[in-house]
N, CA, C and O atoms as a GROMACS GRO file, in nm:
protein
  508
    1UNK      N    1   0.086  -0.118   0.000
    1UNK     CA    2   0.000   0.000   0.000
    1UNK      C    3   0.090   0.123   0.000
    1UNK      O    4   0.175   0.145   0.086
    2UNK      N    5   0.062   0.203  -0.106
    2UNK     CA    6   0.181   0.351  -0.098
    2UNK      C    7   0.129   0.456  -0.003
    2UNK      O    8   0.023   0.436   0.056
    3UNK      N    9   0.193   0.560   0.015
    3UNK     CA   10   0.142   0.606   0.128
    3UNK      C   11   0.032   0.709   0.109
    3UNK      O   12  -0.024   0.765   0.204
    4UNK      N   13  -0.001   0.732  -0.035
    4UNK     CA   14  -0.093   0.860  -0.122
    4UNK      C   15  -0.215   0.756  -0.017
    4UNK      O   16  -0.262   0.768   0.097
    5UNK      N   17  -0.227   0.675  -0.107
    5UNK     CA   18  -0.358   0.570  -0.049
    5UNK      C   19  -0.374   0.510   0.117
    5UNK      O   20  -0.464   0.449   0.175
    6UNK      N   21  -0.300   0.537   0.140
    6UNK     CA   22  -0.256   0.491   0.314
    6UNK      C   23  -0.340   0.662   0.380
    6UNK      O   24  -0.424   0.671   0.469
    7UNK      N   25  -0.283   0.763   0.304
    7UNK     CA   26  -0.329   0.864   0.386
    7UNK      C   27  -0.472   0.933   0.362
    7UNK      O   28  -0.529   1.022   0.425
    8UNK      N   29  -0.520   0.836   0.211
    8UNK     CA   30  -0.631   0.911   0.190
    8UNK      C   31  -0.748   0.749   0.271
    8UNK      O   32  -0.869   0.765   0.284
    9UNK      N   33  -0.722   0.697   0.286
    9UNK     CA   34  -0.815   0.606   0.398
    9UNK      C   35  -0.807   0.637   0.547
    9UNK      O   36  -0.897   0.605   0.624
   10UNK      N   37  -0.662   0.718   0.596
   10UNK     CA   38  -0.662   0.750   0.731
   10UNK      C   39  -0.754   0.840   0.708
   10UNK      O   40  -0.871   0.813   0.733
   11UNK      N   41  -0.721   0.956   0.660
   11UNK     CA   42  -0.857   1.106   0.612
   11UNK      C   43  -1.010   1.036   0.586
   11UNK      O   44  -1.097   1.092   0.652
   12UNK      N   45  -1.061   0.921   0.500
   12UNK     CA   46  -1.193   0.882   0.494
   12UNK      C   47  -1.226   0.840   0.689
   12UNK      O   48  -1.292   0.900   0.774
   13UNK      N   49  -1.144   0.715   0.697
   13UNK     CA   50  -1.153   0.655   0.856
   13UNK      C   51  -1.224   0.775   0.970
   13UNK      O   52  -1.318   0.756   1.046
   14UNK      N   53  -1.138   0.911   0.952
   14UNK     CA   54  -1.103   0.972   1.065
   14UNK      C   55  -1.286   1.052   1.034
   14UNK      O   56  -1.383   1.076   1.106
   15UNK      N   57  -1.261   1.064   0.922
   15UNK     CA   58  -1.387   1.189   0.854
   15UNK      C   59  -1.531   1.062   0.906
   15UNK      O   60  -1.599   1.108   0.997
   16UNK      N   61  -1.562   0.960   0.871
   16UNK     CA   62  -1.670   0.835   0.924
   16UNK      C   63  -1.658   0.872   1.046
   16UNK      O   64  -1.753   0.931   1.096
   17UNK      N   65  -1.575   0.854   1.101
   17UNK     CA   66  -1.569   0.876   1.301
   17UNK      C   67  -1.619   1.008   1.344
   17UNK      O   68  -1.664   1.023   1.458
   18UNK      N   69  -1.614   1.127   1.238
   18UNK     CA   70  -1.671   1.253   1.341
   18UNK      C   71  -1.780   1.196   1.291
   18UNK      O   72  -1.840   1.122   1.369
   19UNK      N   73  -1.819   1.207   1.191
   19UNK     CA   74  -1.968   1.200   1.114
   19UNK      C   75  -2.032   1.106   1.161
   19UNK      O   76  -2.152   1.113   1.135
   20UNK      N   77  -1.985   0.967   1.257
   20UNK     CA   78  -2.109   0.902   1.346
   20UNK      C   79  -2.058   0.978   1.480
   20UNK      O   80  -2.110   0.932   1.581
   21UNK      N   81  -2.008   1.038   1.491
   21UNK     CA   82  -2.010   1.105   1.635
   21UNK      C   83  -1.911   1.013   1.775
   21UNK      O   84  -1.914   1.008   1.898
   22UNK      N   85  -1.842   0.961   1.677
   22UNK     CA   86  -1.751   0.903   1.786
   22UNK      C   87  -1.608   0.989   1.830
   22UNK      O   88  -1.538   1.046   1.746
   23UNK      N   89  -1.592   0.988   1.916
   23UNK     CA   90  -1.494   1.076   1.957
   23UNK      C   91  -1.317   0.968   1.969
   23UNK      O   92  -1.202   1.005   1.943
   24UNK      N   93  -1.353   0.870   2.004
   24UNK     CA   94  -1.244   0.762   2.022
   24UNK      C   95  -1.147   0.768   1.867
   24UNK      O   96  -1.176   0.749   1.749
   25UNK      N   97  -1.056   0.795   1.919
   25UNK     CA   98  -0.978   0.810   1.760
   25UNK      C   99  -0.868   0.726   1.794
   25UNK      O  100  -0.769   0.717   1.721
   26UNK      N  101  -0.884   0.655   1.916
   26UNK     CA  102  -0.744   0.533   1.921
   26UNK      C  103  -0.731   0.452   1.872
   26UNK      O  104  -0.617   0.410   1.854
   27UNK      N  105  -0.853   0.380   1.818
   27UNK     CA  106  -0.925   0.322   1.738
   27UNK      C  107  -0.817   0.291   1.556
   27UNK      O  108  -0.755   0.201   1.498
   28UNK      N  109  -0.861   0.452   1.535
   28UNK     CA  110  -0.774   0.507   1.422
   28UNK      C  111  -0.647   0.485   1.414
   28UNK      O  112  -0.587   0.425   1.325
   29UNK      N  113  -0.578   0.564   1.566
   29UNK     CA  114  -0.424   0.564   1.589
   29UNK      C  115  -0.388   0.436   1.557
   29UNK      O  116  -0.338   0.443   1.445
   30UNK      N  117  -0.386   0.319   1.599
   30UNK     CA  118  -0.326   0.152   1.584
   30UNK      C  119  -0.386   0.134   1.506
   30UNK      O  120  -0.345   0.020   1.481
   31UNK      N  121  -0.493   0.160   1.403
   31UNK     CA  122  -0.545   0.088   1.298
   31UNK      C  123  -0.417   0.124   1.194
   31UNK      O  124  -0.333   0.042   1.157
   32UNK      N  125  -0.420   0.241   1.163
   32UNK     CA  126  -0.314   0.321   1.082
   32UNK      C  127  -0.201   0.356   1.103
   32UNK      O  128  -0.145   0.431   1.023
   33UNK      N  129  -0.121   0.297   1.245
   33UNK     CA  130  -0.016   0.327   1.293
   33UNK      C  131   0.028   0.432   1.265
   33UNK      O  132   0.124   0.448   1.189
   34UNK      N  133  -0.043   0.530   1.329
   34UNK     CA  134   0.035   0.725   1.300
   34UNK      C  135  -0.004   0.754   1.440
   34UNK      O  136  -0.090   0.697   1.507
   35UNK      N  137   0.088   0.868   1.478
   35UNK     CA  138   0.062   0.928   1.588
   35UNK      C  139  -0.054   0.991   1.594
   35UNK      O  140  -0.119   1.022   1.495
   36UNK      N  141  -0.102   1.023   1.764
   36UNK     CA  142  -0.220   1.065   1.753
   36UNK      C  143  -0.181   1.204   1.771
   36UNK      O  144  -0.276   1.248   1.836
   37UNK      N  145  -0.081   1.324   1.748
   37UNK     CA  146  -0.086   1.461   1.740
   37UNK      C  147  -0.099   1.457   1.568
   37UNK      O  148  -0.118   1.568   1.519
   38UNK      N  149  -0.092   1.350   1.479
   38UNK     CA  150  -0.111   1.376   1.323
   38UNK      C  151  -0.272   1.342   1.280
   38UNK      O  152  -0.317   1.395   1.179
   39UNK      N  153  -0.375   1.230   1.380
   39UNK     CA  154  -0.486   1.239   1.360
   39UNK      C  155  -0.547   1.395   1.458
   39UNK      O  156  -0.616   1.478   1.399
   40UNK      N  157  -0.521   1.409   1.565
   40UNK     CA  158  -0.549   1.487   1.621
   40UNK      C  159  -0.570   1.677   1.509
   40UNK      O  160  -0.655   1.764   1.526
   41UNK      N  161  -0.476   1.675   1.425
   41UNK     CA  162  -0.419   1.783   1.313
   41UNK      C  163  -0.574   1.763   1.222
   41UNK      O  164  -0.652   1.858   1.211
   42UNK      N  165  -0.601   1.624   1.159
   42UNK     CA  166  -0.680   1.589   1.060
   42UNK      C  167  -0.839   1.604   1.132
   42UNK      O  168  -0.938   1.618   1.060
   43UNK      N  169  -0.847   1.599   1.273
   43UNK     CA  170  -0.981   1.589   1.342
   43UNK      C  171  -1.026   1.792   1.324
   43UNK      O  172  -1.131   1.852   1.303
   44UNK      N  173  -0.864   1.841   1.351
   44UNK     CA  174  -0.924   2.011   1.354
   44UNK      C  175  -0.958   2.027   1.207
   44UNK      O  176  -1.068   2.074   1.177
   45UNK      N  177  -0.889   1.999   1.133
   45UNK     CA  178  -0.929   2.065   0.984
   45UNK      C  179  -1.042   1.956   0.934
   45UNK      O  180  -1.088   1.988   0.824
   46UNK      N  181  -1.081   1.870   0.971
   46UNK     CA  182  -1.183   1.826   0.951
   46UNK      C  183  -1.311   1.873   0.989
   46UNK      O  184  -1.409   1.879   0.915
   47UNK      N  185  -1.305   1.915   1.135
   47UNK     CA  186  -1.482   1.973   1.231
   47UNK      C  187  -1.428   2.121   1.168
   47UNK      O  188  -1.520   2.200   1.190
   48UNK      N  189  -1.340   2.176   1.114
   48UNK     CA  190  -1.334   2.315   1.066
   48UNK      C  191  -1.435   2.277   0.890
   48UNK      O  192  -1.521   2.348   0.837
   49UNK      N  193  -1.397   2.187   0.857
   49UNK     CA  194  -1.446   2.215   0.700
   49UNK      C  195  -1.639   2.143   0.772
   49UNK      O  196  -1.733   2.213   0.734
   50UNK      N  197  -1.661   2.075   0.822
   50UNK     CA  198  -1.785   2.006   0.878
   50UNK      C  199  -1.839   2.111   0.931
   50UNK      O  200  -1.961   2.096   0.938
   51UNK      N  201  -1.786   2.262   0.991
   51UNK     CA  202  -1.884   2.340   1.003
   51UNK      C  203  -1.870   2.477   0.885
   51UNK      O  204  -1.960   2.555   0.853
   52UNK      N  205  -1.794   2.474   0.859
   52UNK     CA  206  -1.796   2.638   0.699
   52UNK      C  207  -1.844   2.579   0.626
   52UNK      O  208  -1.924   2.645   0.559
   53UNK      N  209  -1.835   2.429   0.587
   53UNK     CA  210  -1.941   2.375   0.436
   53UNK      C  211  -2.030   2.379   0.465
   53UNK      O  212  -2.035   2.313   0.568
   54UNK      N  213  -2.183   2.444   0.426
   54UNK     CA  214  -2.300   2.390   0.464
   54UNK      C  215  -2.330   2.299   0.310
   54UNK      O  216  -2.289   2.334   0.199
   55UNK      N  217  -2.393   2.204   0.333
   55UNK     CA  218  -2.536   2.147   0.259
   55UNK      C  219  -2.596   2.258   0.154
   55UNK      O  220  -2.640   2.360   0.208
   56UNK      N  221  -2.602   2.250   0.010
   56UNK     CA  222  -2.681   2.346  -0.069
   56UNK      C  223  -2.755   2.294  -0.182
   56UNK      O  224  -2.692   2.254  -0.280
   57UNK      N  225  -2.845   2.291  -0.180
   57UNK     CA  226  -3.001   2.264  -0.257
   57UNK      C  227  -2.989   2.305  -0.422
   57UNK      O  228  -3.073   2.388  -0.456
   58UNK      N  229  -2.919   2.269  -0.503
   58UNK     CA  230  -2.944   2.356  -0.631
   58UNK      C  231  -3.059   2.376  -0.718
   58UNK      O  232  -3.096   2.273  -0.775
   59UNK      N  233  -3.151   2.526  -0.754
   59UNK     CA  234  -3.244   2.562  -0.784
   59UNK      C  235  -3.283   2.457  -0.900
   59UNK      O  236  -3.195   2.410  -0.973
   60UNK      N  237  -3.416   2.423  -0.913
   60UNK     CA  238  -3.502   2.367  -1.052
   60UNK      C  239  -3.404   2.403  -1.179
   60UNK      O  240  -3.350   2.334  -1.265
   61UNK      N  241  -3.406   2.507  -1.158
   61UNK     CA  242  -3.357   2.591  -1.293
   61UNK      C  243  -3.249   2.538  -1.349
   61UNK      O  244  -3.234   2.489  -1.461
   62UNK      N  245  -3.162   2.553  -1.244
   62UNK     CA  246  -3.019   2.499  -1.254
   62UNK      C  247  -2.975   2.379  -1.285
   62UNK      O  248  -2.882   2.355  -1.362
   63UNK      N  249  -3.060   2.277  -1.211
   63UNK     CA  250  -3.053   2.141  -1.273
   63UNK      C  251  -3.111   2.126  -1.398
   63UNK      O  252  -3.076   2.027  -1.462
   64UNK      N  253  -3.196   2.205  -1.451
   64UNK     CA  254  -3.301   2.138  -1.628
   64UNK      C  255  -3.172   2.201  -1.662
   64UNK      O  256  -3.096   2.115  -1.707
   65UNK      N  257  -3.117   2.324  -1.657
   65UNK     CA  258  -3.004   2.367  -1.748
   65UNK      C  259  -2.901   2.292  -1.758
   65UNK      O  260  -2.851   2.271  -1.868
   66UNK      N  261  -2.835   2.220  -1.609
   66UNK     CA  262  -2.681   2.118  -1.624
   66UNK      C  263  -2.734   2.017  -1.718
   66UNK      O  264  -2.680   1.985  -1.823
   67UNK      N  265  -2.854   1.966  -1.666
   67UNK     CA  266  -2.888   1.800  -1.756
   67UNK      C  267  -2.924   1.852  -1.892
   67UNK      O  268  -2.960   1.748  -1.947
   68UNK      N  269  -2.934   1.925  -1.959
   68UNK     CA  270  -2.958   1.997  -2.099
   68UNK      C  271  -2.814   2.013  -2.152
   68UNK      O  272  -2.770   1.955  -2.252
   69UNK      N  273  -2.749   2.099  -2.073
   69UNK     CA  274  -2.596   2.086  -2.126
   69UNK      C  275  -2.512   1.965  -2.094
   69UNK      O  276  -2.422   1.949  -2.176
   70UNK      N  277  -2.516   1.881  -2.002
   70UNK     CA  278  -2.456   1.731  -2.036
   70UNK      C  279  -2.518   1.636  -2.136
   70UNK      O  280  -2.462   1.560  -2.215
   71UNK      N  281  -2.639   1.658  -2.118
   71UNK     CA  282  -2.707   1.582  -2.222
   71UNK      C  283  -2.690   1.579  -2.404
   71UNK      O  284  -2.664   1.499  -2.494
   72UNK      N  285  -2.722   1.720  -2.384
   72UNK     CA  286  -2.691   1.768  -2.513
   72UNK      C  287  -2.834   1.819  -2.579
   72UNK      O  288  -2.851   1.841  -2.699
   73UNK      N  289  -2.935   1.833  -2.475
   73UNK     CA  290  -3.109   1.807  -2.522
   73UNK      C  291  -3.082   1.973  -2.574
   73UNK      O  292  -3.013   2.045  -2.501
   74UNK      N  293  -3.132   2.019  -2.686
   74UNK     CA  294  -3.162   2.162  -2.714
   74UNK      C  295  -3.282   2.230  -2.586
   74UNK      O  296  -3.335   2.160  -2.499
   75UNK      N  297  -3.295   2.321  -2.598
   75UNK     CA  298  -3.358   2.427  -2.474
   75UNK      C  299  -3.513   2.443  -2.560
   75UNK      O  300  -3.548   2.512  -2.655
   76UNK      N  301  -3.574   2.353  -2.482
   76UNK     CA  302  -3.730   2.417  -2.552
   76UNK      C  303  -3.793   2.515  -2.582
   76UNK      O  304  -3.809   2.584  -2.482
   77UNK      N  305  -3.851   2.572  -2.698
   77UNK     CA  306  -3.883   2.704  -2.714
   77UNK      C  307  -4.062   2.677  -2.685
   77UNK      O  308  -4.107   2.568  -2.650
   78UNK      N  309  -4.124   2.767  -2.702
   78UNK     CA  310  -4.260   2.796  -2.674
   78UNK      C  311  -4.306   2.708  -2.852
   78UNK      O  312  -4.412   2.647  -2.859
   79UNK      N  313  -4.247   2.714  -2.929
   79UNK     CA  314  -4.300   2.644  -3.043
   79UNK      C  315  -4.275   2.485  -3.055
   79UNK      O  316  -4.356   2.404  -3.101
   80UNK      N  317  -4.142   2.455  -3.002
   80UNK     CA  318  -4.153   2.343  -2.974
   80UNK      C  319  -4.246   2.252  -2.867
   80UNK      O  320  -4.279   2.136  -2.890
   81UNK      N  321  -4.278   2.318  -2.763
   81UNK     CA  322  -4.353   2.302  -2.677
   81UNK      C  323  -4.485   2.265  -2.752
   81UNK      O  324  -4.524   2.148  -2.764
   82UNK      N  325  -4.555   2.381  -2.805
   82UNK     CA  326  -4.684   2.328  -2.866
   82UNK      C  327  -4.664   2.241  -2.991
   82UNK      O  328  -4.770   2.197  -3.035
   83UNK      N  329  -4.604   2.221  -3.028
   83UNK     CA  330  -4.543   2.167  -3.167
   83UNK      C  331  -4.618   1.954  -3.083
   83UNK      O  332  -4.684   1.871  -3.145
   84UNK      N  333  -4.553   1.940  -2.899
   84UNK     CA  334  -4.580   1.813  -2.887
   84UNK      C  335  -4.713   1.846  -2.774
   84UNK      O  336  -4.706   1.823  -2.653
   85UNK      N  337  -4.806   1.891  -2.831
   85UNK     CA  338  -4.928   1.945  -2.782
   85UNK      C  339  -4.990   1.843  -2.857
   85UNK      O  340  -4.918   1.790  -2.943
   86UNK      N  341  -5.168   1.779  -2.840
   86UNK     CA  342  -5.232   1.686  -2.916
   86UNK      C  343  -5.316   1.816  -2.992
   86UNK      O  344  -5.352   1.924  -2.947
   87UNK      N  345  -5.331   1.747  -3.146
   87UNK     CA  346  -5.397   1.812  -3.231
   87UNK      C  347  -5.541   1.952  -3.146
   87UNK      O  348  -5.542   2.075  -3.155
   88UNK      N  349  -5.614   1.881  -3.091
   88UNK     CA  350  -5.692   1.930  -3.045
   88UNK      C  351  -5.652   2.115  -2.963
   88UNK      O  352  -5.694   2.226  -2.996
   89UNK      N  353  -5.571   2.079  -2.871
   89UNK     CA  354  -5.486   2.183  -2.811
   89UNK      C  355  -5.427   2.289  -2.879
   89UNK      O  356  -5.429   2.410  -2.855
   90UNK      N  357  -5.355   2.200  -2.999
   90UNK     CA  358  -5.277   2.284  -3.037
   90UNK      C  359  -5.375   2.371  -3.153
   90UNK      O  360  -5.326   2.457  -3.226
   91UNK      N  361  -5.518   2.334  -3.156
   91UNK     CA  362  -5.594   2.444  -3.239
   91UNK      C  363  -5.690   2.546  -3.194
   91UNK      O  364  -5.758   2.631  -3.250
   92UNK      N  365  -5.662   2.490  -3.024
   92UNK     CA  366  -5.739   2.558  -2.935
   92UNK      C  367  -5.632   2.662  -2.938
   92UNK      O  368  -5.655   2.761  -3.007
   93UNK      N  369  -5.536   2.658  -2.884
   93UNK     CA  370  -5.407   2.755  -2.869
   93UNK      C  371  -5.424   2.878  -2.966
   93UNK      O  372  -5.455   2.991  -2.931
   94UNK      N  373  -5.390   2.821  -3.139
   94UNK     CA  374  -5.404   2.891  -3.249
   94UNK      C  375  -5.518   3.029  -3.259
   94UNK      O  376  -5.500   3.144  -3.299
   95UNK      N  377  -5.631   2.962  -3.208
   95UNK     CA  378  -5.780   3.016  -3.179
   95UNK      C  379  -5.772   3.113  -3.109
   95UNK      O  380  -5.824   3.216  -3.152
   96UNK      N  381  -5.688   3.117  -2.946
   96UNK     CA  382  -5.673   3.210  -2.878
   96UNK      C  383  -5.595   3.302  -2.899
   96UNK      O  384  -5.619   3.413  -2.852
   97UNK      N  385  -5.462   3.277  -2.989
   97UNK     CA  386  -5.384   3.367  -3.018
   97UNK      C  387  -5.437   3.481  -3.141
   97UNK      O  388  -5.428   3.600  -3.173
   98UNK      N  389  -5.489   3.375  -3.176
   98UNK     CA  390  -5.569   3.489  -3.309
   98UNK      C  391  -5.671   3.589  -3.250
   98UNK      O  392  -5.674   3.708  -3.283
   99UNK      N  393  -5.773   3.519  -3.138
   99UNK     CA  394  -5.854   3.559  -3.079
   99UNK      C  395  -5.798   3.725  -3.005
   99UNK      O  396  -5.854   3.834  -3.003
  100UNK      N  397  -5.670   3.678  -2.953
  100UNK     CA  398  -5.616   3.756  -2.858
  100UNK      C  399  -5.532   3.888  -2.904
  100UNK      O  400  -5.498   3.985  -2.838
  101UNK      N  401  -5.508   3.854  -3.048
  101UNK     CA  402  -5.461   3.981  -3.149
  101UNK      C  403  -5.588   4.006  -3.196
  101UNK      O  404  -5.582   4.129  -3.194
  102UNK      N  405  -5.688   3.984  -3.234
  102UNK     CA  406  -5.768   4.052  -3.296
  102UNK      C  407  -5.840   4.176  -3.194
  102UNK      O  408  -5.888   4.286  -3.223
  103UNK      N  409  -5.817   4.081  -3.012
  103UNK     CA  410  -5.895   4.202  -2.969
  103UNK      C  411  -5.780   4.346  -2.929
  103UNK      O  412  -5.810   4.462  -2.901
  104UNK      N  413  -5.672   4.295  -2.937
  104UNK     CA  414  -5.572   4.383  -2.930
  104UNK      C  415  -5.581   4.500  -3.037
  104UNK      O  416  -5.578   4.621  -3.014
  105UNK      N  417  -5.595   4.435  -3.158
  105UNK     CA  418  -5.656   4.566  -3.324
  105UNK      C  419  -5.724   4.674  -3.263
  105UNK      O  420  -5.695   4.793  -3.250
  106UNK      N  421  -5.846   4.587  -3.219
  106UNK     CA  422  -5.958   4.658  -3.210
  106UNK      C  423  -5.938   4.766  -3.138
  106UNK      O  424  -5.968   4.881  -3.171
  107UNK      N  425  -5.880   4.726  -3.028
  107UNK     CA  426  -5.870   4.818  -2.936
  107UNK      C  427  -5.806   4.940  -2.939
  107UNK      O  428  -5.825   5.038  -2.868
  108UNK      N  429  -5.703   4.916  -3.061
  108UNK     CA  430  -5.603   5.010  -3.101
  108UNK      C  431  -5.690   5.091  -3.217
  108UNK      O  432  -5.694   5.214  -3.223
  109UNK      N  433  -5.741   5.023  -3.286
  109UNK     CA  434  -5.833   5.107  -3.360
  109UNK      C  435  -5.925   5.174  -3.310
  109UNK      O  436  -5.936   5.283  -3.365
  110UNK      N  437  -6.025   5.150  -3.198
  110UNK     CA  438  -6.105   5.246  -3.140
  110UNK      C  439  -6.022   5.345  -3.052
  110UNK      O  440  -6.069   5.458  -3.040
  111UNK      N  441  -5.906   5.318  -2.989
  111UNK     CA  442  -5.769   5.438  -2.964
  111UNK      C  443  -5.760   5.513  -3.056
  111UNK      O  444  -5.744   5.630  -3.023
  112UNK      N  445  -5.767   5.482  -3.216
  112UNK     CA  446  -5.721   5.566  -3.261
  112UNK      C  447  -5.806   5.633  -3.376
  112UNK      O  448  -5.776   5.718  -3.461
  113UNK      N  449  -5.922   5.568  -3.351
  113UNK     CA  450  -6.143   5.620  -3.366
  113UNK      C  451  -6.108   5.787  -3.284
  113UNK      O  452  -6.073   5.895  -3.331
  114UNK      N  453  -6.138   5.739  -3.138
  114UNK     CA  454  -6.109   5.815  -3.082
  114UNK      C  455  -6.033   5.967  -3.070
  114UNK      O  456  -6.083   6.079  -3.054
  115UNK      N  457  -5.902   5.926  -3.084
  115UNK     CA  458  -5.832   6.043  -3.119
  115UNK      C  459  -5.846   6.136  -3.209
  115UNK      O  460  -5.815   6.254  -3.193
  116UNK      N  461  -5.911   6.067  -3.347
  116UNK     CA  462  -5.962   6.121  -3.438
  116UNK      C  463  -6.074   6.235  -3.427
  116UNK      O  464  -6.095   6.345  -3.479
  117UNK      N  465  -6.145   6.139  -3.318
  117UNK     CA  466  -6.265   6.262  -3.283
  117UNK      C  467  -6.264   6.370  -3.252
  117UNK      O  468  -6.331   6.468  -3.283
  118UNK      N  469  -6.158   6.345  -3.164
  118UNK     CA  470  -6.071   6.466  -3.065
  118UNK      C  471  -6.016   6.587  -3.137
  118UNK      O  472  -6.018   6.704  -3.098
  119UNK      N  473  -5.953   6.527  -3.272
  119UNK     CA  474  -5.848   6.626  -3.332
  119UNK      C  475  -5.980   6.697  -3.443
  119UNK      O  476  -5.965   6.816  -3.470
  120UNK      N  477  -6.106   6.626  -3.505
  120UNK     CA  478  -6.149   6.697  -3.603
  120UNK      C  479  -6.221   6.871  -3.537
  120UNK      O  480  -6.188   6.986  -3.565
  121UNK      N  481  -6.317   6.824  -3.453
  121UNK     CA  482  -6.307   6.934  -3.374
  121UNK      C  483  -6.205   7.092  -3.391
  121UNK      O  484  -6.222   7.197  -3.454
  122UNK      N  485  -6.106   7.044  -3.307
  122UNK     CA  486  -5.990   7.135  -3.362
  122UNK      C  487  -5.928   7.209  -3.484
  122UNK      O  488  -5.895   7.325  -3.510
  123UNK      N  489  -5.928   7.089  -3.545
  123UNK     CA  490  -5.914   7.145  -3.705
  123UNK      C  491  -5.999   7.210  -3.728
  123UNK      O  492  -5.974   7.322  -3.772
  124UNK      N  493  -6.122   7.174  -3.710
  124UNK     CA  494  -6.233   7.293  -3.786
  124UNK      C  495  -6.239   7.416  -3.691
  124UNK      O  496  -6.338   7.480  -3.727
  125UNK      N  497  -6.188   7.469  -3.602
  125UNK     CA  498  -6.217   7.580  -3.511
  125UNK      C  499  -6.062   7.672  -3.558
  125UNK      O  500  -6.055   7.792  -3.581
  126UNK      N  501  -5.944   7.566  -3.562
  126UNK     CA  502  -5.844   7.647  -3.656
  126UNK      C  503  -5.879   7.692  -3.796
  126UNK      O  504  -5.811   7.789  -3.831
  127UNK      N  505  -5.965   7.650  -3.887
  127UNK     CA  506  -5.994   7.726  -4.058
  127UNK      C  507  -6.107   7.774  -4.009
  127UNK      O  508  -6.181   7.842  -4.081
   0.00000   0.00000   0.00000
């Protein structure tokens, strides 16, 4: 066993022992034959990184985006989306959008009915 691998099982060993909450590290010392002022070194920088790391949750967002870019899946657009809509839907959709610009026209046209009314007035009081 070389000693890269000798020291990265003393570091797992020692890191299992805080993390069930055992305090006995003699255990460690004769398992791994090292002194206990060199586990004692690995126990501080260990409960030092066990309390500055916290635990962090990564947002929805963040994960559809990593698994999209490992994957390789393209980023859904609003057309692709309805594109795997069932026939039915996707003519209901069509219906509303048309529906939903036409009342938008209108509205702009009686805005601008309106204004019209406003300005003839004027004109005729200027000649």
């Amino acid at each position: 066993m070389n000693s890269e691998t000798h020291l990265q099982d003393l570091v797992s060993a020692v890191t299992d022992a805080l993390l069930a909450g055992d305090r006995n590290i003699d255990a460690i010392v004769s398992r791994y034959q090292v002194s206990r002022a060199q586990v004692s070194g690995l126990v501080k920088v260990i409960r030092g990184l066990h309390v500055t790391l916290v635990g962090a949750q990564p947002s929805q967002q963040f994960v559809s985006r990593l698994r999209q870019d490992l994957m390789g899946e393209p980023v859904p657009s609003v057309i692709t989306r309805i594109r795997r809509l069932p026939p039915r839907v996707q003519i209901a959709a069509g219906i509303a959008l048309l529906a939903g610009f036409m009342l938008i026209q209108r509205r702009r046209m009686q805005e601008y009915a309106r204004q019209e009314r406003q300005i003839q007035p004027e004109i005729s009081a200027v000649q």
